[in-house]
N, C-alpha and C positions, 0 to 999 in steps of 0.2 A: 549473543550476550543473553542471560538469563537473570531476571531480578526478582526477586521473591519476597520484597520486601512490603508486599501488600500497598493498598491501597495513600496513597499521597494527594490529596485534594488540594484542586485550586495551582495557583503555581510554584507551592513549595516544592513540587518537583524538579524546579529550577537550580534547587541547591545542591540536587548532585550533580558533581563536575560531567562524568559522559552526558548526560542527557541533553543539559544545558549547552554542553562543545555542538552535538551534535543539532541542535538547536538553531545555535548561533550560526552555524552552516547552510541551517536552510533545511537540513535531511528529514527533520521531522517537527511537527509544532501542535500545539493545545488546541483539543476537541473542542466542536463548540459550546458547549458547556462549562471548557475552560476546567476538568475535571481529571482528564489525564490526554493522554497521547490518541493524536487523531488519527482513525484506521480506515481502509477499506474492509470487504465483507470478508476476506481472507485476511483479518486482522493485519494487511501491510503499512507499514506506518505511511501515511501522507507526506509529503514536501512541504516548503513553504509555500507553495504553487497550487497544493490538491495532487499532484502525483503519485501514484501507488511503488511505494519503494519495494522491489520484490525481494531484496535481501535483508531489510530491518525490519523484524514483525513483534507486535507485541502483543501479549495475551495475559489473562488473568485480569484483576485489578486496572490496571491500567486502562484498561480500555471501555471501563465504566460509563463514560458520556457519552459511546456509542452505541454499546450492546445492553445499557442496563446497568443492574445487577451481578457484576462477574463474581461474586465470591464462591467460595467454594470447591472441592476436588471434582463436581461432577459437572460442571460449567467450566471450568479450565480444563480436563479432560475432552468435554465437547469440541472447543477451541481447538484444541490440539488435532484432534483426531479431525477435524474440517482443515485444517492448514498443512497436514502432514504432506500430502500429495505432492502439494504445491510447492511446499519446502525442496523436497528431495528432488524434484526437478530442476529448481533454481541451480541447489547442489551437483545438479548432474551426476544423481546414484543409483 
């Protein structure tokens, strides 16, 4: 899944349906800063547990309450190019 809809502070995030389904599930839940989606250092989204989920990852924006500062093409470029590896393995490609 891919969202490019920038930056959603706090937990208006909640209001879109996938994030929040997935949410509610437990798969993924609010950094702590409460800013966007909680990640490991290969941006994998967290569990409700602390988990590293190696198939849900987020990047850009989102992951502002952990990395900082994500905006931009050459900081979501970085993200990318640190997570690719790890992706295509999951992928098994």
């Amino acid at each position: 899944m891919v969202n490019c809809t920038g930056l959603d502070p706090g937990t208006a995030w909640r209001s879109n349906p996938f994030l929040n389904a997935l949410a509610d599930r437990g798969w993924l839940r609010l950094d702590p800063t409460g800013i966007g989606v909680h990640v490991g250092s290969h941006c994998e989204a967290l569990d409700a547990a602390g988990n590293p989920q190696p198939t849900l990852r987020a990047v850009g924006p989102p992951t502002a309450g952990v990395f900082g500062d994500p905006l931009g093409v050459p900081f979501i470029s970085a993200q990318v190019r640190r997570i690719l590896p790890d992706v295509l393995r999951t992928l098994d490609c």
